[in-house]
Residue, then its C-alpha position, 0 to 999 in steps of 0.5 A: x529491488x526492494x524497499x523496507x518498510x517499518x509500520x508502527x501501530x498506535x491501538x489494535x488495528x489489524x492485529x496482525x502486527x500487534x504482538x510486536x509491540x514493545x510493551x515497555x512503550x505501553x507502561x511508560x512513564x506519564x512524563x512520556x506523552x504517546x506523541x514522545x513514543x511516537x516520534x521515539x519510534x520513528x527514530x528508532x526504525x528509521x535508525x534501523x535503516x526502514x526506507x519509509x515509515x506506515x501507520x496504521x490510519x483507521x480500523x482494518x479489515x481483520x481487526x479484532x476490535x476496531x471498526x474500519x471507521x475508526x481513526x487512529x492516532x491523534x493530529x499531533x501525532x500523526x504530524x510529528x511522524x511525518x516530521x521525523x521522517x521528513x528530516x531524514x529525508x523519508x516519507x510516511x504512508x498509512x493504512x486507511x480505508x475510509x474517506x475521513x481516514x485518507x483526508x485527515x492523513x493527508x491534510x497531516x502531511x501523509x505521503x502515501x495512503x494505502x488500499x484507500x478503498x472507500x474514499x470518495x469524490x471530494x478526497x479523491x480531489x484532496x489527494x490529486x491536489x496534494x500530489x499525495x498517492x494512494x497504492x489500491x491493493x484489489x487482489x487481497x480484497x477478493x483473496x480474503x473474501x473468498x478465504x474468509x468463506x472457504x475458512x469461516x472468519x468470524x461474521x463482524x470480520x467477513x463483513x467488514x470483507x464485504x464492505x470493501x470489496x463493495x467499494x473497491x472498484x468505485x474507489x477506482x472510478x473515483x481516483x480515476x476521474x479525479x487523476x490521483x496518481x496511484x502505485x501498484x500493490x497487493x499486500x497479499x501475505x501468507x497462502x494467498x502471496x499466489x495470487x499477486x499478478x490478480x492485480x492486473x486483472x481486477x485493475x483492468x476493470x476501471x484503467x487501460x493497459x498502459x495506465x497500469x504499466x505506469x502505475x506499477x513501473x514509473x509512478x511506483x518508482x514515485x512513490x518509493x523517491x527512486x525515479x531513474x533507479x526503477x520503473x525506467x530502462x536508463x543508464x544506472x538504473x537497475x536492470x529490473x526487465x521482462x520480455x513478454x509474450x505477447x503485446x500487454x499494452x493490448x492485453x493486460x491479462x499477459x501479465x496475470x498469468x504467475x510468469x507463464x506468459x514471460x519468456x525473460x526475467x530479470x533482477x537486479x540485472x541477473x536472469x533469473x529465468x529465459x526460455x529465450x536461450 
């Protein structure tokens, strides 16, 4: 099952996005304010039939320009893309790093930060207390620092890698100790999609077997609002299963082996893999 996600950008952030932009939203008139844009452009997506909308809250990783402790988009902004999507009955999601990224999103009715690596103990409280997630993605932190070594990114970019990676597993202690309920991603794209089920591992770090199951089935299903349709084995739900070989709530590792260790697959209700017939 999958979920659609449209992000909409307001300055450089990632650039990986930003030769998407509609350029005609970038000369509007001075009538149109950016908020107008913005609240146009959640619209717009949601129209399309996105399930949730993502800004982009700080400065990011790969940014050409903007430091990770950039903020993005003004308060104003920020709070009528979240009402769009409440109207439809949706949610909104930010990429944030730092800590005053996670808490101005959040307290701005931010649904879900994603990576939320550098967050620290009292937003850790803040986002516990507003029953708000954060979806940590650990696997492309490591992915792209060792590929920014074997692949000579530019120095501001390899230390902008550092820094995250520096902080990543205390971001985890930190949400741990604090109780912030958190998904399961890896946001790996590209030559480094391989290596999604590293999550497990870098998560084992900081949480127990089970609390990772939960947070890649049951909380996951929070996150996307369809509980009793995934993260669950019930009636009417999507028959998403595996059968593992082994015991995972005894050794997380079964699961971080690309499929090796799974004698079953199934999707949607198919099977798409068995070793067991």
């Amino acid at each position: 099952m999958g979920c659609s996600t449209s992000i909409i950008e307001r300055r450089a952030d990632d650039g990986v996005f930003r030769h998407n932009v509609d350029r005609r939203t970038e000369s509007s008139s001075a009538a149109s304010t950016v908020r107008d844009q913005c609240i146009a452009a959640a619209r717009e997506q949601l129209r399309r039939g996105a399930h949730t909308i993502k800004i982009m809250g700080s400065g990011g990783v790969v940014s050409p320009t903007d430091p990770l402790w950039m903020n993005q988009y003004r308060e104003d902004e920020i709070r009528a893309i979240v009402n769009e999507c409440a109207e439809r009955r949706s949610y909104v999601s930010a990429h944030c790093h730092p800590a005053s990224a996670i808490r101005r999103c959040v307290d701005f009715g931010v649904r879900c930060i994603e990576h939320g690596t550098l967050i620290d103990d009292d937003t850790a409280s803040l986002v516990a207390r507003a029953g708000a997630y954060v979806v940590p993605t650990l696997a492309i932190l490591f992915a792209t620092a060792e590929y920014g070594r074997q692949n000579n990114l530019p120095e501001h970019m390899r230390a902008k890698i550092d820094q995250v990676v520096g902080g990543a597993i205390e971001g985890l202690q930190r949400m741990r100790k604090a109780q912030v309920k958190l998904g399961f991603g890896t946001d790996l794209v590209g030559p480094l999609y391989t290596q999604q089920c590293r999550e497990f591992l870098l998560r084992s770090e900081v949480f127990t077997p089970v609390e990772i199951l939960r947070q890649a089935t049951s909380i996951g299903a929070e996150v996307l609002q369809l509980q009793g349709k995934l993260g669950c084995v019930a009636t009417d739900a999507h028959a998403d299963l595996i059968v593992v070989d082994g015991d995972p709530l005894q050794d997380i590792s079964l699961l971080a082996q690309s499929g090796r260790e799974l004698s079953l697959i199934m999707r949607g209700g198919e099977i798409v893999k068995n070793r067991l017939a």
